[in-house]
FIRODREN-119055 format. One record per residue (C-alpha): residue number from 1; residue in one letter; x, y, z. Coordinates in steps of 0.1 Angstrom, whole numbers, plus 5000, padded with zeros to 4 digits. Example, Ala and Ser with C-alpha at 12.3 -4.5 7.8 and 13.67 -1.06 7.14 Angstrom:
MIRO/1/A/5123/4955/5078
MIRO/2/S/5137/4989/5071
# end
This chain:
MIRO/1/X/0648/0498/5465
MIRO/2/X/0649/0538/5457
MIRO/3/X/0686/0553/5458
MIRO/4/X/0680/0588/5481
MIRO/5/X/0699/0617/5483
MIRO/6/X/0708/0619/5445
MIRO/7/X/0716/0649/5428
MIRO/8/X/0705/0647/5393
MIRO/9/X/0718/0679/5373
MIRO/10/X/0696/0699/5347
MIRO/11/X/0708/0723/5320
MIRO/12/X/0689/0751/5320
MIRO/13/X/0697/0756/5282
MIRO/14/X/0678/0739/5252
MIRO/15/X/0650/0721/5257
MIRO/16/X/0649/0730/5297
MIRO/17/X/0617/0759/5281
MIRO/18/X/0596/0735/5272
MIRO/19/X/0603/0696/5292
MIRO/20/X/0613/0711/5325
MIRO/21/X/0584/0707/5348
MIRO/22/X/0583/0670/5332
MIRO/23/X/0617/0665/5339
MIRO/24/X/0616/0674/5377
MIRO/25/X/0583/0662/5383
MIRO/26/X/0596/0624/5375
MIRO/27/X/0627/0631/5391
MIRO/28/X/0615/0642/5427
MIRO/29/X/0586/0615/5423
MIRO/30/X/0616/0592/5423
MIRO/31/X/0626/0605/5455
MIRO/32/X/0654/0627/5433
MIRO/33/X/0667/0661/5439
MIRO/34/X/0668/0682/5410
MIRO/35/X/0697/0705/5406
MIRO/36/X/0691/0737/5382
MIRO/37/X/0719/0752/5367
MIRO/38/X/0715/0793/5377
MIRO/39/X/0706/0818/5349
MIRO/40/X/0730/0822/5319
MIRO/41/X/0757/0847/5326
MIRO/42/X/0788/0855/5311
MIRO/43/X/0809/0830/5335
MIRO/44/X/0784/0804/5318
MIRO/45/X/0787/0815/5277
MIRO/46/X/0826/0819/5285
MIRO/47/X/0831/0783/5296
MIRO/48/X/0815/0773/5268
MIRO/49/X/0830/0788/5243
MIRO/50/X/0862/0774/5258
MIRO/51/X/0848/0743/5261
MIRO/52/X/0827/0738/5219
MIRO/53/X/0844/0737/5188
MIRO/54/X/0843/0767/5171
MIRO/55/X/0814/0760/5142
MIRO/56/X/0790/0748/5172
MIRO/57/X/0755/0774/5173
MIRO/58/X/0753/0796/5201
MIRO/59/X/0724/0774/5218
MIRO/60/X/0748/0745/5221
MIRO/61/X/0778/0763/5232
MIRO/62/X/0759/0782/5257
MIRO/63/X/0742/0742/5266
MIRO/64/X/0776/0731/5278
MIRO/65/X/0784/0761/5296
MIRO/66/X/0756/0746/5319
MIRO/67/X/0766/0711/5317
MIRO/68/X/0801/0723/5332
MIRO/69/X/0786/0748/5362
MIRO/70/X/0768/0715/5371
MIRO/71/X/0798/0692/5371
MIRO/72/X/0810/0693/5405
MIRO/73/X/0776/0694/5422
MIRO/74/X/0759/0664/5411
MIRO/75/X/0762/0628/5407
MIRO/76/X/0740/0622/5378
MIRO/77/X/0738/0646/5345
MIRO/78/X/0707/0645/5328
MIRO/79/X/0716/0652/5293
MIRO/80/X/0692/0631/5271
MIRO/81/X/0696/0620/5235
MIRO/82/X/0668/0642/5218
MIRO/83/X/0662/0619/5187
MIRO/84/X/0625/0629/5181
MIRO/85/X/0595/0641/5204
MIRO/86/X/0569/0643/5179
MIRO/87/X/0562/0612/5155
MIRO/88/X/0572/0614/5123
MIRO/89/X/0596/0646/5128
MIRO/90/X/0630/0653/5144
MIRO/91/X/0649/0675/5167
MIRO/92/X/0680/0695/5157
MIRO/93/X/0708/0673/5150
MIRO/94/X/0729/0692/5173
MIRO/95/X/0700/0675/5198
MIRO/96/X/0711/0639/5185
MIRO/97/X/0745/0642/5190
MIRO/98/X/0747/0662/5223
MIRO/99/X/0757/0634/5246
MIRO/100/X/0784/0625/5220
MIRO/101/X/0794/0665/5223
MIRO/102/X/0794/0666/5257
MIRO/103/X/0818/0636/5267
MIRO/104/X/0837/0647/5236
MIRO/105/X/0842/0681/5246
MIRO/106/X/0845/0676/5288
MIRO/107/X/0865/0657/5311
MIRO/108/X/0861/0644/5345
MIRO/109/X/0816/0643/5338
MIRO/110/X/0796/0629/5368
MIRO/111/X/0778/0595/5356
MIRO/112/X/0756/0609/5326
MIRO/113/X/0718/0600/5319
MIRO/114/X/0718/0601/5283
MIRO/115/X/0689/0581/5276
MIRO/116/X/0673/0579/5236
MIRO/117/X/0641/0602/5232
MIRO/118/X/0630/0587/5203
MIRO/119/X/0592/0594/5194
MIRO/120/X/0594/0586/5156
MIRO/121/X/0578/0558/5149
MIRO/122/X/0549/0555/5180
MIRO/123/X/0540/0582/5209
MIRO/124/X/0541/0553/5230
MIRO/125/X/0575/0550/5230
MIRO/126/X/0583/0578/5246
MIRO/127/X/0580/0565/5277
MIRO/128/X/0604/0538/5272
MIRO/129/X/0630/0565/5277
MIRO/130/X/0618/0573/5308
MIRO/131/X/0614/0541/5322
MIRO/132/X/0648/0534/5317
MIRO/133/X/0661/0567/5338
MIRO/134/X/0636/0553/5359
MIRO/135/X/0657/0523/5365
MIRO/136/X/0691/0541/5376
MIRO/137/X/0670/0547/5409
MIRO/138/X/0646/0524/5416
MIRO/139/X/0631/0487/5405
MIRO/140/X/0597/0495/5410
MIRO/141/X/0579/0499/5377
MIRO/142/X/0548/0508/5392
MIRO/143/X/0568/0537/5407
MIRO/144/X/0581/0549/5378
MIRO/145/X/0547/0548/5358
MIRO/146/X/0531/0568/5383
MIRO/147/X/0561/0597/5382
MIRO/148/X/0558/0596/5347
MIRO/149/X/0516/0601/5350
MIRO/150/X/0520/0631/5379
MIRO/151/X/0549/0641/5354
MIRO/152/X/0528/0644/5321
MIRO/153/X/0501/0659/5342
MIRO/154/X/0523/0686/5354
MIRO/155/X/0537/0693/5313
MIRO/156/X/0500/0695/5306
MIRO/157/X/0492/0722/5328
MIRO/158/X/0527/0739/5317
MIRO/159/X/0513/0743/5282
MIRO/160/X/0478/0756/5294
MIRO/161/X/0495/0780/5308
MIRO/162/X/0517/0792/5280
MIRO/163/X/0488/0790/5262
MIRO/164/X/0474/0816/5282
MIRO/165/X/0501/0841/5278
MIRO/166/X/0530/0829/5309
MIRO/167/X/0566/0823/5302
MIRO/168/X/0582/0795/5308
MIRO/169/X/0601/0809/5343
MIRO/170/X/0563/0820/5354
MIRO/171/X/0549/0793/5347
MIRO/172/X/0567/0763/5360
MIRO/173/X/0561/0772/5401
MIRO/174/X/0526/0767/5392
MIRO/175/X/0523/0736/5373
MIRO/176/X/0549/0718/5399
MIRO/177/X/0522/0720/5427
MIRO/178/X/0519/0689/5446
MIRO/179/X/0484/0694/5441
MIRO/180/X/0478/0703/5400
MIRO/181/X/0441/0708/5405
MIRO/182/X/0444/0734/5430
MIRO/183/X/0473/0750/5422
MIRO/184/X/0472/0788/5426
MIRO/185/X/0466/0805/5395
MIRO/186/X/0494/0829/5382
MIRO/187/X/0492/0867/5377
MIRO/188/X/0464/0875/5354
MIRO/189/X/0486/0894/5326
MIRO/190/X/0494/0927/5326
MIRO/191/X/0475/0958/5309
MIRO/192/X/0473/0958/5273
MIRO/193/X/0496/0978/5256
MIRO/194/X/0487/0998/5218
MIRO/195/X/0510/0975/5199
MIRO/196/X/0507/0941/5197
MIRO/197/X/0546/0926/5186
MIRO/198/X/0548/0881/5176
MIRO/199/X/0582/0873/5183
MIRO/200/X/0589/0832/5168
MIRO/201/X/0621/0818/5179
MIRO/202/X/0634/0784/5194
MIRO/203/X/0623/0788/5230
MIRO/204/X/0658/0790/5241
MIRO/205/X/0667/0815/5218
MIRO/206/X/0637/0839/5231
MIRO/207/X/0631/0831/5265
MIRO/208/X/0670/0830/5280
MIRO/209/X/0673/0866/5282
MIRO/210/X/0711/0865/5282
MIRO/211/X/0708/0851/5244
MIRO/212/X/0680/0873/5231
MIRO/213/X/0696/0904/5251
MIRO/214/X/0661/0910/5270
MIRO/215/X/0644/0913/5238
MIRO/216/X/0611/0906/5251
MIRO/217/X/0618/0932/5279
MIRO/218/X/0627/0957/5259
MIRO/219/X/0598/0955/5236
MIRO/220/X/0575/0961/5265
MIRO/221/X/0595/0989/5281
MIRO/222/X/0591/1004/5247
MIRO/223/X/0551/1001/5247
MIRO/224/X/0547/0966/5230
MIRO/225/X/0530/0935/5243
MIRO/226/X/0546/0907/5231
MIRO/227/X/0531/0869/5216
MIRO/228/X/0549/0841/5207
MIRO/229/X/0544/0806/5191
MIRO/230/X/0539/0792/5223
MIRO/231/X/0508/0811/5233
MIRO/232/X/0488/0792/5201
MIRO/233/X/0476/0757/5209
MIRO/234/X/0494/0730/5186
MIRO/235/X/0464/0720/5167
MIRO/236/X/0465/0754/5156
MIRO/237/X/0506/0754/5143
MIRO/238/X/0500/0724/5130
MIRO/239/X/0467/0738/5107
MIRO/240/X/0487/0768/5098
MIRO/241/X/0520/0745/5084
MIRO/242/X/0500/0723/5065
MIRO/243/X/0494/0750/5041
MIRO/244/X/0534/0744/5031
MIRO/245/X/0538/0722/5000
MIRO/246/X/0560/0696/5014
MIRO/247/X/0552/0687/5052
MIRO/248/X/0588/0698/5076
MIRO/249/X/0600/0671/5094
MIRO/250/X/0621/0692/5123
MIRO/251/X/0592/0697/5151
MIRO/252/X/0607/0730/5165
MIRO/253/X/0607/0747/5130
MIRO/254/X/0576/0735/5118
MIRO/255/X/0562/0753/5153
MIRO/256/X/0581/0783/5142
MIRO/257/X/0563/0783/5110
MIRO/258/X/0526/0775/5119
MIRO/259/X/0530/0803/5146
MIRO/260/X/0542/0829/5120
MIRO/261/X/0516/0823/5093
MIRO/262/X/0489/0822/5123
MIRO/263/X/0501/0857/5134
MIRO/264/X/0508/0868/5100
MIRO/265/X/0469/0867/5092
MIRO/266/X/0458/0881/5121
MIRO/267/X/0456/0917/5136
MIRO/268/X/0493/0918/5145
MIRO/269/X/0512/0948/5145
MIRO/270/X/0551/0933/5135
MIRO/271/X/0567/0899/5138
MIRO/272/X/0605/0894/5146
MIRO/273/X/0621/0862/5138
MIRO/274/X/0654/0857/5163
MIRO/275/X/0677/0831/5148
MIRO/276/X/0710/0818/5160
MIRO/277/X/0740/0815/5136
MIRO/278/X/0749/0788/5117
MIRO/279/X/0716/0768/5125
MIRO/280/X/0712/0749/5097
MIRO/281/X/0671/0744/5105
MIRO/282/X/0664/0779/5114
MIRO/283/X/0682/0791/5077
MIRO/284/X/0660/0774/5062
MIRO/285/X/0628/0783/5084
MIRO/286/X/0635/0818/5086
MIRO/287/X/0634/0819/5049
MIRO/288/X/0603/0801/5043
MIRO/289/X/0589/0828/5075
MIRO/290/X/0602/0858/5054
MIRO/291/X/0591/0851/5022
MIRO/292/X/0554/0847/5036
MIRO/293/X/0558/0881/5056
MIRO/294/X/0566/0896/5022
MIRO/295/X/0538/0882/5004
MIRO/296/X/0515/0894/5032
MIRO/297/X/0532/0927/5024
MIRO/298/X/0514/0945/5052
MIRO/299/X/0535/0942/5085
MIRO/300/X/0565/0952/5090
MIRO/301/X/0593/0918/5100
MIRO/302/X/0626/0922/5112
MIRO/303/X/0651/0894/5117
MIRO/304/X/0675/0890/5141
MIRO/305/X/0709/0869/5140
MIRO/306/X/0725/0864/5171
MIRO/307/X/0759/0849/5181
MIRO/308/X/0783/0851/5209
MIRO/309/X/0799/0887/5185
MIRO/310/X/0762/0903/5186
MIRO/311/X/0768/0936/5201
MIRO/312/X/0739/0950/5231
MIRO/313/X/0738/0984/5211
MIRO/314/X/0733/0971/5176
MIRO/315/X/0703/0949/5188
MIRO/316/X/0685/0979/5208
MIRO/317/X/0693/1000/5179
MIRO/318/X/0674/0977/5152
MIRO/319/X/0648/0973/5180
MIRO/320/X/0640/1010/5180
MIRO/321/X/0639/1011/5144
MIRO/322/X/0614/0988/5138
MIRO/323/X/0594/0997/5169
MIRO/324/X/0591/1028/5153
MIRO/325/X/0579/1019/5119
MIRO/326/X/0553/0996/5133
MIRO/327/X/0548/1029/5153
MIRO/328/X/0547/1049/5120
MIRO/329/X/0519/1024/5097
MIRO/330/X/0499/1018/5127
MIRO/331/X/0493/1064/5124
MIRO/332/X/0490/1064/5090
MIRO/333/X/0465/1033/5086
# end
């Protein structure tokens, strides 16, 4: 029997910029309506800094300013237990706990979905978190393998595209097609520009332009095309961190990482690392990025703090600073 006409709320915060047309494509295959929670705003990052504790990152606050814009419109929350997605590695702990955070934090939730993703020890297992969402709407195993196949077929075509150069929010009309293999193909990219810019970051940090304070916009307004670790294929991240002494067990920094010592030998013009405060992970990362990026010595690196305080005008100021000096070696090379 399949439940119909369920609302199953999605965060469009954290992990949303890289699982999302996975997510939705198992949903609606279970005969599910997906409801998005709209574009981060100010109504959004207020609630949830109302709602968090006050040492909680930026990321997480601005996660369950989501989680309450969905509350009244949906009868299930999907807000998973992110315990590992890669074998061998981990998420942020924040990820771990946020369930925990979230019924701590909020009254009056919607039934929640907060199912273990715990990849550790086999890839396999994996999908024994989805076939337990599977089971809040329907008994059918065969039905929920088959989402989950379509589903992984759609992710796969989400990174090919990212790959390729997309975002996430260009990408993800193309790789939900009910027909993957003849989806239309997005917008070729547009002209090259003189200045080539790598900007490494949690994808949720980078890509939610209310966060990074249209960073990536900015740059190309100002004349740069911008890369980031998502438009290298893993095999290649992973090549790139294995140069590190000791291997790093949190998957998203490691990515971070590979990416920057990829682009860091290359023919890149400037790298800019945006961080979130008080992430514990990305102190550490960030570090292990800008000491490489001074023994490279060559390009010029900026890195970028941000927190709820981070003022517009200070952010566009360090921008046009360091536009400018890539500006500056780039003539006198």
């Amino acid at each position: 029997m399949i439940i119909i006409n369920v609302k199953v709320g999605i965060p469009r915060a954290l992990l949303y910029y890289y699982l999302y047309p996975l997510w939705k494509v198992f949903f609606n295959e279970l005969g599910v309506e997906v409801v998005l929670s709209p574009p981060t705003n100010k109504k959004i990052i207020g609630a949830g800094l109302k709602i968090a504790v006050d040492d909680t990152c930026l990321p997480v606050k601005v996660a369950l300013g989501h989680v309450q814009e969905l509350v009244d419109k949906v009868d299930y929350l999907f807000v998973p237990r992110l315990v590992s997605i890669s074998p061998r590695e981990y998420v942020c702990p924040k990820f771990l706990g946020l369930p925990d955070i979230t019924r701590y934090c909020m009254k009056k939730l919607p039934s929640m979905i907060a199912v273990n993703f715990d990849n550790y020890k086999k890839e396999k297992d994996i999908y024994k978190a989805y076939d337990q969402i599977g089971r809040y709407f329907t008994n059918n195993p065969l039905r929920i393998r088959m989402a989950y196949w379509k589903a992984c077929q759609a992710q796969k075509r989400f990174w090919f595209l990212m790959e390729q150069g997309c975002t996430p929010e260009k990408a993800f009309p193309f790789c939900m097609e009910k027909n993957l293999t003849v989806a239309t193909e997005p917008e070729p990219p547009a002209e090259q520009k003189d200045y080539k810019v790598a900007v490494i970051g949690h994808p949720y940090n980078i890509y939610d332009s209310f966060i990074s304070m249209n960073i990536m916009d900015r740059l190309k307004a100002m004349g740069i095309e911008t890369v980031t670790a998502d438009n290298i294929s893993e095999q290649a991240i992973r090549q790139e961190a294995s140069r590190l002494p000791k291997k790093l067990f949190w998957t998203l920094g490691l990515r971070m990482i590979g990416a920057a010592y990829k682009y860091l030998d290359s023919d890149i013009d400037g790298l800019i690392h945006i961080s979130a405060f008080g992430c514990g992970p990305d102190s550490m990362s960030g570090d292990l990025i800008d000491r490489q990026a001074r023994r490279v010595g060559k390009i010029p690196f900026l890195n970028l703090t941000l927190d709820e305080h981070t003022g517009e005008a200070g952010v566009v100021t360090r921008l046009e600073a360091f536009t400018d000096m890539v500006k500056w070696r780039r003539a006198l090379a």
